[in-house]
N, C-alpha and C positions, 0 to 999 in steps of 0.2 A: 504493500500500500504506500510506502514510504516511496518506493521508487517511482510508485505512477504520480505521487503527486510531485516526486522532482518532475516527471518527465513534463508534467502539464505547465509547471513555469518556465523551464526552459523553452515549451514550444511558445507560450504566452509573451515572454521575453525577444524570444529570435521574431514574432512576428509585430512586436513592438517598433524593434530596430527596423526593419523593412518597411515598414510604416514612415519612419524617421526621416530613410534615408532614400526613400521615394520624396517625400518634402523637400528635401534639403538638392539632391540632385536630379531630379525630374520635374517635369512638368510646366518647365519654363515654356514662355513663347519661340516658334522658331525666329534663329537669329540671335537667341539672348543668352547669354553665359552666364551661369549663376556665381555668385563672386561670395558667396556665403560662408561660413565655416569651411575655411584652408587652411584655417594656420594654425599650425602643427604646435601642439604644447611642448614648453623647452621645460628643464629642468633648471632649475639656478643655481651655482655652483657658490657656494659658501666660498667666501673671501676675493672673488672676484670684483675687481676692481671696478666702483659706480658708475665713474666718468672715466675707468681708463681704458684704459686701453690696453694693458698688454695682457693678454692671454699667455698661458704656460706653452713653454717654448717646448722643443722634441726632446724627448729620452733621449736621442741619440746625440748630446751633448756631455760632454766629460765622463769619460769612463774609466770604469778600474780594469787597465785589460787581465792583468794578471787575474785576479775573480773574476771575469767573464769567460776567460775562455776557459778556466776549470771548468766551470758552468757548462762552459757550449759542451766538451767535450763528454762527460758525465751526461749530457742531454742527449748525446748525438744519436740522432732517428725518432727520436720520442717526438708524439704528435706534437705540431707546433702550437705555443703559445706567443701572440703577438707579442704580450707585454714584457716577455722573457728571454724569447729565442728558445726556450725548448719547452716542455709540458711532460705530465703524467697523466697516467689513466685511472681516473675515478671509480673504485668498489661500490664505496656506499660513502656516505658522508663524514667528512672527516677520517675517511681511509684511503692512504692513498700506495700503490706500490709503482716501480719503475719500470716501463716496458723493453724487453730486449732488443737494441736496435740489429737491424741485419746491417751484413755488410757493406749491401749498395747502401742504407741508409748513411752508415757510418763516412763512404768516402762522400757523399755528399758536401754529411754536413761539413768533414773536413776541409772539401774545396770551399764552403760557405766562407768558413772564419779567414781562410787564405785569403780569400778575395776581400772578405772584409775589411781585414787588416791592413791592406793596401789602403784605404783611405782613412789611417788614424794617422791623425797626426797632431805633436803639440800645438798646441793654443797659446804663447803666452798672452795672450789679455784673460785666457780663462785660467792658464794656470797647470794645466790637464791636458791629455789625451782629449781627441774631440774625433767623433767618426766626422767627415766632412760630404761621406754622403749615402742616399738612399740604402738601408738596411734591413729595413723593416723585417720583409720576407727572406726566404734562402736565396741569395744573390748568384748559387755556384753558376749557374748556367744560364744568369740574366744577363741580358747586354742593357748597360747604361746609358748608353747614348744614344739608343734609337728614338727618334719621334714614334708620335703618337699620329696615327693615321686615319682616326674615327673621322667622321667626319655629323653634321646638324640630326639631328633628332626628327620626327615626324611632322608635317605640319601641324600645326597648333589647332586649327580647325578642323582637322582632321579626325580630333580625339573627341571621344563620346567622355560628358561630365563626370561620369562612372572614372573616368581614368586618369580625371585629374590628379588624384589622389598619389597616382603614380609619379607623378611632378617631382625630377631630386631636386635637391637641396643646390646651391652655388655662393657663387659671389663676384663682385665687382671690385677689381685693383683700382683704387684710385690714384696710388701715389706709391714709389719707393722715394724713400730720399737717405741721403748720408747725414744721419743727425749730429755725426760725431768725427773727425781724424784726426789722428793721434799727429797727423805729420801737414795739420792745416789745411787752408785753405789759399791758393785752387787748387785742385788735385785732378789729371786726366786719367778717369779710369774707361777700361776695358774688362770683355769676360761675359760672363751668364749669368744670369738668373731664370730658374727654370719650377714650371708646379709640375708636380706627379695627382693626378686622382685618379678616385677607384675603378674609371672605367677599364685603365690599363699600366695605370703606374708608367707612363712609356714619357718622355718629354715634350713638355708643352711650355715654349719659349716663350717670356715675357721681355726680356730683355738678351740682346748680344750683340755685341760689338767685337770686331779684330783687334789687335795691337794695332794696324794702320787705321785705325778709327776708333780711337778712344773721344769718350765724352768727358767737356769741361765741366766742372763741379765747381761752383765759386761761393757759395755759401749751405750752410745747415737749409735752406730755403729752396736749392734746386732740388728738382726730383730726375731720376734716369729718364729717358726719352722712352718708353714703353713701346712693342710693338706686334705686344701679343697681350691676352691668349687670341691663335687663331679659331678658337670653339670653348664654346660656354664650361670652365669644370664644375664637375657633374660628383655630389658624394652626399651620402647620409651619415656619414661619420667623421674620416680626416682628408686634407687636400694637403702636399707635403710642399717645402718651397726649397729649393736647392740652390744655395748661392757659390760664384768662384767668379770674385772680383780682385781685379790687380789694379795697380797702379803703373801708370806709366814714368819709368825712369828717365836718364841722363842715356843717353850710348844704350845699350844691351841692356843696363840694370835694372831690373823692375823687379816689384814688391807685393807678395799674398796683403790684400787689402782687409775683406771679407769673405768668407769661408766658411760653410757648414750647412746644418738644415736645420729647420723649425718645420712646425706642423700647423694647422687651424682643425680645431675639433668641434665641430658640424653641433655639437650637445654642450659647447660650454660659451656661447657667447649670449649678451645680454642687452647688447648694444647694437644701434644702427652704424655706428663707424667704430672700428678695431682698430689695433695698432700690435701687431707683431714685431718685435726685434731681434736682430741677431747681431749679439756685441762680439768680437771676436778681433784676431789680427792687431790691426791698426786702425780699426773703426768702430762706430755702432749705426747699422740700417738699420731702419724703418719700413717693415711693408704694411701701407693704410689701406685697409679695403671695406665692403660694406657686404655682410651677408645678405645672402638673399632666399626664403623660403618658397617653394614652388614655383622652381623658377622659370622662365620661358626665353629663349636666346632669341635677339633683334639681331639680325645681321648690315648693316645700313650700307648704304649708296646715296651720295649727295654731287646731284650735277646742275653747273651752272650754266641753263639754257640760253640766256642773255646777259651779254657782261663783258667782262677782260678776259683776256686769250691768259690767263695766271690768276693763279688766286695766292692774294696776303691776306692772313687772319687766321682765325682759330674756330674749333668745330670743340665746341662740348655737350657733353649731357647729363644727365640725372634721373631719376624715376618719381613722379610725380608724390609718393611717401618719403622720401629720402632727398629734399630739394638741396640742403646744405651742403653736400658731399658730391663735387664737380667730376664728370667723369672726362678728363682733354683726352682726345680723338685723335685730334689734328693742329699741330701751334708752327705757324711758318716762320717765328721769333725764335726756334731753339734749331741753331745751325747744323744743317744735312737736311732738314725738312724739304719735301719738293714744293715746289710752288707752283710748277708748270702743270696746266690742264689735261686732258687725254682727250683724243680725237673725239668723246663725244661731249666734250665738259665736263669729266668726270675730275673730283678731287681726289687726290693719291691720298687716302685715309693712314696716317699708322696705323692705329685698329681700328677693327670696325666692326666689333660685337661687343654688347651693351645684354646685362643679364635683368630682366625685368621680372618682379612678382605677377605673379596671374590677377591678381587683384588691382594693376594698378597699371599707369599711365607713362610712357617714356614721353621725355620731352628733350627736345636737340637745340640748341642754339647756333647757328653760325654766324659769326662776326667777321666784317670785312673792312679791312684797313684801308686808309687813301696815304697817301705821306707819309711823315712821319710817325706811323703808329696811331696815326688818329681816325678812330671812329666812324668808319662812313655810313654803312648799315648796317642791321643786326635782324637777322629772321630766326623766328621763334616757330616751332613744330613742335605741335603735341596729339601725337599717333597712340590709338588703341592698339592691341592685337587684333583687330579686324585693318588696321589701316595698311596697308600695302601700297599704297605712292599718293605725296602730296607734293602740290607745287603752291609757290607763292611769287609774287610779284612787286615788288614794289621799286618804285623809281625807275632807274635805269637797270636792276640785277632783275633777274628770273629765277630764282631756285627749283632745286626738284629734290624728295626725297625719296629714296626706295628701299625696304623692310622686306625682309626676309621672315619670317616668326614660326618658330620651331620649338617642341617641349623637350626640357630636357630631360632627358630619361636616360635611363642603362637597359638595353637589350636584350642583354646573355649574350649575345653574338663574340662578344669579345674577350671570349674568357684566355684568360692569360696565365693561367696556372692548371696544369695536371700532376698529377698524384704518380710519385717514382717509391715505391715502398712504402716511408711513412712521412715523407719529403712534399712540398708543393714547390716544382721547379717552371720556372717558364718554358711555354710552350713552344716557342720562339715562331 
C-alpha cells in the first residue's frame, strides 16, 4: 500500500512538472521566443570577492614535484581523478582500496609525467615550480599545439524552446592588459595567449604575435590587441587560458615575461565582469571578461555601403544587460590595425564574434573618425536574434550590419578522449 501510494505522487508530481513546463516552454505565438526562466541557479562561493574580481587561479600553479610525482606514480592506471591526476575505486563508503594498474596503463601514465614535466619550470615571482601548461588530462599522446577546428553551433532559430535548455555556458574577453612589469614601462611584447574548453581542449587563439611583431605596451592602461576567439567557448564547468608572453630585447636577448595557466570555473562567478590574473615572470596580467549564461554566438559583418574607400574608427559592442563592459572589435588607433576597405566595403574586423545571452539584446557601435581623431559619426545597432542584416544611413556614410546567430552547444561529435586500459588519451 505504501508503494502505490508513493507510486501515485510520483505520477501526480511528474505530471505536475509537465504541466509547468508546457507553460513555461510552449504555447507561445508563432514567431515568439519565450525569454522566461533561463537562468540557470549559480551556487555562491563563500569568500569570493563582492566587487572583485579575481577568481581562484588553476591548480596547476606551484607544485611540489617531488610529492606529485610519488603520487603520479603510486596512481599510475588508477581511474583518473581530475583534481589529483590519479583516483581509486570506491567499495562502499568510506572504503577505499587501490586498483592494479596494467602495464599499458603504467607506460602511459609514465609518458604522462615525462611530458608533463617538460613544462615545469621555476617561477621566480612565485617562488616554485609552476607547470606552465595545459595538464589537466593525461597529456602522453596529446598534441598541444593543434587548433581547435569546431567550427558555429546550429542556427538559433533553428532550435525548438525545448532545447534551449541545452544553451552552454560562455563568455566574453573584454580586455587583457599588463597590470604590472617588473622591468617598466614600454615594454614590446610578443607570444600567445591561448583558451582550451571543453569542447576539445585543442587551441583557441586570443592573442599572437611573432618576434617580428611585437606589440607596444606603454602603460598599466593598454590592453593586447585581441584577435580571437574565432568561435564562441562553449563549457559548463572550466575554460583554461594559457599564457607565453616574452619581451622583446636588445640584439637576440629576450625575456619569459608571463607564463603559465589559470582557469575560469563556469560555478564560481558572481559577477557580470571578472578579472582573472596571472602574476608570474616579470609581470602580472589581467584577463577581464564577462560571463555569459545560455549563451548564443553573433558572428558580425559590418560594411560601409556609402562612404570612404578606408575606414578610421572603432567598432565596439556590448549586450544590452551588460552595457558597462565594452567589447573593441575593431580600433584603427592601435598600430597594425587595417584601415583599408575590401572590394565590397567590408571592414577587416579583428574579431568578430560577440557571445550574447538568449535573453537579451547585442548592441554595436561604430564610430568614424575625420582628422585628427575627431568624431564625425557614430551609428548605433541594436539586433535581436531574429535580426540578420541592418542598414543605416545617415549623412554622407551608409552602414550595413550582418549577424550570423548560432546556439552554442557541445555535440558529442567531438569527443576527444578514448579509453586505453584505464587511461583517457586523445584520440588525435
Amino acid at each position: 500500500m505504501a508503494i502505490m501510494h508513493e507510486q501515485q505522487r510520483a505520477a501526480s508530481s511528474s505530471s505536475q512538472m509537465a504541466d509547468g513546463a508546457n507553460e513555461d516552454g510552449g504555447g507561445s505565438a508563432a514567431g515568439e521566443r519565450p525569454m522566461v526562466a533561463i537562468k540557470r541557479k549559480r551556487e555562491k562561493v563563500p569568500g569570493l570577492a563582492e566587487d572583485g574580481d579575481s577568481s581562484p587561479s588553476s591548480a596547476n600553479r606551484s607544485v611540489d614535484m617531488e610529492v606529485e610525482e610519488k603520487l603520479d606514480y603510486s596512481c599510475a592506471g588508477a581511474e583518473e581523478d581530475v583534481s589529483s591526476g590519479c583516483s581509486i575505486e570506491m567499495e562502499d563508503v568510506g572504503e577505499q582500496r587501490q586498483v592494479e594498474p596494467t602495464w599499458e596503463d603504467k607506460v602511459l601514465r609514465v609518458l604522462h609525467i615525462v611530458r608533463r614535466n617538460q613544462f615545469a619550470e621555476y617561477d621566480p615571482k612565485e617562488g616554485g615550480i609552476v607547470y606552465t601548461r595545459f595538464c589537466i588530462h593525461n597529456i602522453a599522446l596529446f598534441d598541444l599545439d593543434k587548433e581547435s577546428t569546431i567550427g558555429p553551433g546550429p542556427p538559433i532559430n533553428s532550435l525548438d524552446p525545448s532545447e534551449y535548455w541545452w544553451l552552454d555556458d560562455s563568455l566574453n574577453i573584454i580586455a587583457i592588459k599588463v597590470a604590472e612589469s617588473d622591468v617598466g614601462y614600454p615594454v614590446r611584447i610578443y607570444g600567445t595567449v591561448l583558451a582550451r574548453d571543453q569542447q576539445d581542449y585543442r587551441c583557441v587563439y586570443l592573442f599572437r604575435r611573432s618576434r617580428d611583431n611585437p606589440q607596444l605596451i606603454t602603460s598599466p592602461e593598454d590592453s593586447l590587441t585581441l584577435t580571437g576567439p574565432y568561435r564562441a567557448l562553449a563549457s559548463k564547468d572550466i575554460i583554461i587560458f594559457e599564457f607565453n608572453l616574452k619581451i622583446l630585447g636588445d640584439g637576440d636577448v629576450d625575456r619569459d615575461f608571463g607564463k603559465g595557466v589559470i582557469e575560469h570555473s563556469c560555478i564560481r562567478h558572481t559577477k557580470k565582469l571578472m578579472t582573472l590574473d596571472l602574476t608570474s615572470w616579470l609581470s602580472k596580467i589581467d584577463l577581464v571578461y564577462t560571463p555569459v549564461d545560455y549563451a548564443v554566438e553573433a558572428s558580425l559583418a559590418v560594411n560601409i555601403l556609402d562612404g570612404p574607400s578606408d575606414f578610421t574608427g572603432k567598432v565596439i559592442a556590448w549586450t544590452s544587460g551588460n552595457k558597462d563592459n565594452e567589447i573593441v572589435l575593431h580600433d584603427t588607433q592601435v598600430t597594425g590595425s587595417p584601415a583599408k576597405l575590401g572590394d565590397d566595403g567590408s571592414i577587416e574586423l579583428s574579431r568578430h564574434i560577440v557571445v550574447v545571452p538568449l535573453d537579451e539584446e547585442l548592441v554595436l557601435n561604430v564610430i568614424l573618425f575625420h582628422g585628427d581623431d575627431h568624431e564625425d559619426e557614430c551609428f548605433e545597432f541594436v539586433l535581436t536574434n531574429y535580426d540578420e542584416e541592418s542598414s543605416f544611413k545617415e549623412g554622407r556614410f551608409e552602414l550595413q550590419v550582418k549577424v550570423i546567430w548560432t546556439g552554442v552547444v557541445r555535440t558529442g561529435e567531438h569527443k576527444m578522449w578514448e579509453s586505453t586500459g584505464r587511461n583517457r588519451i586523445d584520440d588525435q
